[in-house]
N, C-alpha and C positions, 0 to 999 in steps of 0.2 A: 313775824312780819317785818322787823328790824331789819334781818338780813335779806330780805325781798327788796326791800327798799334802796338799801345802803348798795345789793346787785346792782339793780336800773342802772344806777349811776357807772362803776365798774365792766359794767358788761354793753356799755352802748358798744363799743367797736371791736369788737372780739374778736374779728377776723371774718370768719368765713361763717355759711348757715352750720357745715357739718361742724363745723370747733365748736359754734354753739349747741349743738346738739350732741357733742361730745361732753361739753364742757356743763350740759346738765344733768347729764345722766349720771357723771362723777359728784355733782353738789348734790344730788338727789343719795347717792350712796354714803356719801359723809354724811348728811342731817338724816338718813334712818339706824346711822352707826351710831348716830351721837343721842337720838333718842331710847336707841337701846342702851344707854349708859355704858357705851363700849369704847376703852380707849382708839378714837381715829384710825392715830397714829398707826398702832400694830395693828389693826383689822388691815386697814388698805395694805400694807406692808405683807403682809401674809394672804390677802387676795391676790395682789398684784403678783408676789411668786409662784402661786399655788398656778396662775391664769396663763404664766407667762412657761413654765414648766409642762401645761395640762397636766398638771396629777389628782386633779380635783374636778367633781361635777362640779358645774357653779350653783346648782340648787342650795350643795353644802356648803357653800360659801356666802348664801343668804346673812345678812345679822342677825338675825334670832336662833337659827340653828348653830353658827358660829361661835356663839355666846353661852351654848350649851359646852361645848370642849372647850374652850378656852376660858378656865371662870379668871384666870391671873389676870384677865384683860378686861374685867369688869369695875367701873368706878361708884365706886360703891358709895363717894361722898354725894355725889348725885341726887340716887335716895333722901341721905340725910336732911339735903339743900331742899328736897320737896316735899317731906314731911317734916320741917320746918315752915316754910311758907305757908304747906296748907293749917298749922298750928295756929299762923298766926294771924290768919284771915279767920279762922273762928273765932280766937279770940277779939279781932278787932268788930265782928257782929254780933255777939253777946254784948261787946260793951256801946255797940252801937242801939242792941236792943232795950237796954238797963234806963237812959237816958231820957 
């Protein structure tokens, strides 16, 4: 919701309706890259070539199937970071329940 927010402000004047509707459908493809724990970076990088080339359906160029051949481009600390968190949210309601 951070980055919904933080948009508003950034994206009042964008240009045009189609830039904004370009320009969502690009933040829509970064934030489901980045919840697949996918580095950004080279996904879009290796879309954009594969897109710009046609040598690629774009189905296979999905992030979840992408993230199947490409494990190098997985951020694996990610995981770490959210099974941590969720470690530590039980632990703060056990000791919320103890109390």
């Amino acid at each position: 919701m951070k980055r919904i927010a933080i948009g508003r402000k950034n994206w009042l004047f964008i240009g045009s309706v189609r830039t904004g509707i370009r320009n969502a459908k690009l933040m829509s493809l970064v934030l489901i890259a980045h919840r697949h724990d996918l580095d950004v970076h080279a996904y879009l990088e290796d879309v954009i070539r594969h897109m710009n080339a046609g040598t690629c359906s774009p189905e296979k160029l999905l992030p979840n199937i992408w993230k199947q051949s490409h494990g190098e481009s997985i951020r694996t600390y990610r995981e770490e970071d959210r099974r941590d968190k969720a470690q530590q949210a039980h632990v703060r309601a056990v000791t919320r329940h103890t109390r």
